[in-house]
N, C-alpha and C positions, 0 to 999 in steps of 0.2 A: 504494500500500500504506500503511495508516494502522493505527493498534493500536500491541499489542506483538509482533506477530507478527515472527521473527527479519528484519532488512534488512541491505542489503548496500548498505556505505555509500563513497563514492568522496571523497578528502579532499586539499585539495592544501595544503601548507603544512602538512606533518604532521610535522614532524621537532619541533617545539619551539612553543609558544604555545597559542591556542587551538585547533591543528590537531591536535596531538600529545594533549591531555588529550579532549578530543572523542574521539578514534580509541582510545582506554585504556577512557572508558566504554562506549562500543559493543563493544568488544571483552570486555569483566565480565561484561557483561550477557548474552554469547552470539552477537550481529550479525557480521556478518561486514563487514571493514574492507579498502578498497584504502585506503593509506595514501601519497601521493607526498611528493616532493620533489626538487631538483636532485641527490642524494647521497641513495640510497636505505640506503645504509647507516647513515647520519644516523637515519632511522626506525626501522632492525634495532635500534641503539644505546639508544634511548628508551625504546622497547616491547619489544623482546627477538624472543624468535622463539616464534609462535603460528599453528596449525593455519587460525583464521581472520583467518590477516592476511598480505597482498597486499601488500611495502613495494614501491614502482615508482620508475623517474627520470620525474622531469617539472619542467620547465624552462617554465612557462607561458607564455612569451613566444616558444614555438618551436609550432607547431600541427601537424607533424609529428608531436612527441613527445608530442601532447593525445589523436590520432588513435591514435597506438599503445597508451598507456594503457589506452586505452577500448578497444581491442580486448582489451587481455591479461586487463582486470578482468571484462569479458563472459568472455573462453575461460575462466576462474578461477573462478568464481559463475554467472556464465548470464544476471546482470540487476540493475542500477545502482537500485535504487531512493529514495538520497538522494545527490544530488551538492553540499558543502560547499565553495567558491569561500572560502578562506582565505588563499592565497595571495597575500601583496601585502608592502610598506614605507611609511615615514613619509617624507617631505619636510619640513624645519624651515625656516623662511626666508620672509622678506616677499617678495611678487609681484614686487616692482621687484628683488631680489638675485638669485631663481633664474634661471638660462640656460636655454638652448634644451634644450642638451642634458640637461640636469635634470631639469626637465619634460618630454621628452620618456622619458626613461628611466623616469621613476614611471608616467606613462601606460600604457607598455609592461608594466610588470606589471600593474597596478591595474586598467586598463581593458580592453586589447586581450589581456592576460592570460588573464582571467575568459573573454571574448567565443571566443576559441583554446579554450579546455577547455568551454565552454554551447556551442558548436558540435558538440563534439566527443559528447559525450553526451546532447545531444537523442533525434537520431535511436535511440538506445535507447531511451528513456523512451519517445519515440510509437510504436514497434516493440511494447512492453507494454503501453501504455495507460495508465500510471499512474508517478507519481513525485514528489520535492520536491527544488526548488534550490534552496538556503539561499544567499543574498551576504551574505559577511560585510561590512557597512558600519563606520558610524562614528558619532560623534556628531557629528562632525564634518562628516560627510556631509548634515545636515538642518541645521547652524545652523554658521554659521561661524566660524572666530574668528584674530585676528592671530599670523601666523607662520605658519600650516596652510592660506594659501589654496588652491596647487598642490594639496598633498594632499589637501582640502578636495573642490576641483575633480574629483579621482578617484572620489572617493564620492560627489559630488551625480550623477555619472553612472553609477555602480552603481547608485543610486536610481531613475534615469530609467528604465535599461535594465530592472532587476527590475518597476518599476509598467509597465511594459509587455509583458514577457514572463509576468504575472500576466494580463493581458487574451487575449496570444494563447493560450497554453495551458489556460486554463480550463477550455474545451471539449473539450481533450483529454486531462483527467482528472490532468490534473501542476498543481501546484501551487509557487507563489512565496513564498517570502518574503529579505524582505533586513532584515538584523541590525544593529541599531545601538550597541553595545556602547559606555559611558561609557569611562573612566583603570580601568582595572585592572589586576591588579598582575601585569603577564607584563613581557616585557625586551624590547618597543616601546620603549620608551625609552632602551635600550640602544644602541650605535653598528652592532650586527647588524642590528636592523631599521628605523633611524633615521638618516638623511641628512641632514647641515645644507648647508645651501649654499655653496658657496664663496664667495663674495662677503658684503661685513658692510657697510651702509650707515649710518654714525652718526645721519642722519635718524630711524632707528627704532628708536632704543635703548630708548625710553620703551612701547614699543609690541611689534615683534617682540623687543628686546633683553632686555625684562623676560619676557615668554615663553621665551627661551632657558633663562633663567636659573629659570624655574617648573619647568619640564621636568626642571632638575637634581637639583633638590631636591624633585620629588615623586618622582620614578622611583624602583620598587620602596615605594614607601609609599600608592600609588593605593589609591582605595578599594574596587575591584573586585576581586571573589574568582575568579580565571579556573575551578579547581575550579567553581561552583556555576553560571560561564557553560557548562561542556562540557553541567553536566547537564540547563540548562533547552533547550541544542538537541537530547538527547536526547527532552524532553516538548515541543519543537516538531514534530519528526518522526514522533511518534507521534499527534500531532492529527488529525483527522478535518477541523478546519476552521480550517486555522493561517492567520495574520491574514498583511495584505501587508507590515507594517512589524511589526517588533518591537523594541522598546526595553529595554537592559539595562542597570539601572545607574541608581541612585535619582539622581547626577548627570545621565543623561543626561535621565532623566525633567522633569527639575526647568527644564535648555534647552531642551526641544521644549517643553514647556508655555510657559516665555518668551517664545518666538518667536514661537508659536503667537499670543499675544496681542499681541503686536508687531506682527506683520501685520495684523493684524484693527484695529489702534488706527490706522494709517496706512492702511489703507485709509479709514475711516469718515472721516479727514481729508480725501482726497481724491479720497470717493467723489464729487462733485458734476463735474469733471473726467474722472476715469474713463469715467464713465457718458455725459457728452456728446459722445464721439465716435462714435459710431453714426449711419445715417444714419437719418433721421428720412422 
């Protein structure tokens, strides 16, 4: 379903961020909103109470409760036609500080998360023939930067997973895209959605430590306007031919082009290499 024609939109990380203002404009506009979260009262709290709006518990890291959703927002509506994978948290900390179980916990939401709830409402989508998953990413998911590796590492594989589920569903008339949102100004940076790691290694003070210490002092002063990110996924959703990455945020704009020409400059250095392993 593409237009403005009314949708029913499925949103996990709805209580607060860019879950909660997404599920506000959908909901203005006339769409009809399942709106999750672990504490669905959390969502009644935000948004209030509205004819077309579904607040649900969902715990992404539980696929029982990805499975239930998806049925209750089906028996509710009748048919999922954008499902918004917002659901996740920040990891702060150089690669060498975070532990096992750190990393293993941001994974659990971030990646197996997402994977728990795209499982879970597939089979709708290919039951109707038609739909969009929106993954919310990162900027940080296409270019990396010190202190964000782990968390980094969550998003470079949102990345993977959406340019790939943009290949297999094509055909089946649903549509991918994954989100790349720059610093803007939601309470990410906050200690609600923001985990530093336990461990502090002085070797990186210069490096992850001055990052620490970036974070502090930009939070709540970022340059992104989360208001103007809900409404450009509203005119994502409404595209007839929405692109596989989208980038938001004249910051993030400004790293992917970087990068972009980064790789391209080392390659050409060592394209002569590259290229002579082939067999001949």
């Amino acid at each position: 379903m593409t237009g403005t024609a009314q949708k029913v939109w499925f949103i996990t990380g709805a209580s607060r961020g860019f879950g909660v203002l997404t599920a506000q404009k959908a909901l203005e506009r006339g769409d009809l909103v399942v709106a999750t979260a672990r504490d669905p009262q959390t969502v009644t709290a935000a948004l209030g109470e509205h004819p077309n709006l579904l607040a649900l518990r969902l715990d992404v890291k539980l696929e029982a409760q990805a499975i239930t959703a998806t049925q209750q927002a089906v028996a509710r509506f009748g048919r999922i036609d954008v499902l918004v994978n917002n659901a996740g948290y920040g990891l702060l900390g150089a690669v060498e500080e975070a532990s096992g179980e750190e990393v293993r916990a941001v994974y659990e939401t971030n990646v197996f998360g997402l994977l728990n709830v795209t499982r879970a409402v597939l089979p709708v989508m290919r039951r109707q023939g038609s739909g969009h998953v929106i993954n919310i990413s990162s900027v940080g998911g296409y270019s990396s930067y010190a202190g964000w590796g782990v968390y980094g590492s969550t998003k470079f594989a949102v990345e993977g997973l959406s340019e790939a589920l943009a290949m297999e569903l094509e055909p089946l008339n649903i549509q991918v895209t994954v989100v790349e949102p720059g610093f803007f100004r939601t309470d990410f940076l906050d200690t609600t959605s923001l985990v530093s790691t336990r461990d502090r290694i002085d070797s990186y003070a210069a490096t992850v430590g001055a990052m620490r210490s970036f974070a502090a002092d930009v939070n709540h002063a970022q340059p992104g306007d989360p208001t103007k990110l809900a409404g450009a996924l509203l005119q994502l959703a409404d595209s007839a031919t929405p692109p596989v990455r989208l980038q938001l945020g004249s910051d993030t704009v400004q790293r992917v082009r970087a990068k972009n020409q980064f790789v391209e400059k080392e390659m050409a250095e060592w394209l002569d290499l590259a290229l002579s392993t082939d067999h001949v």
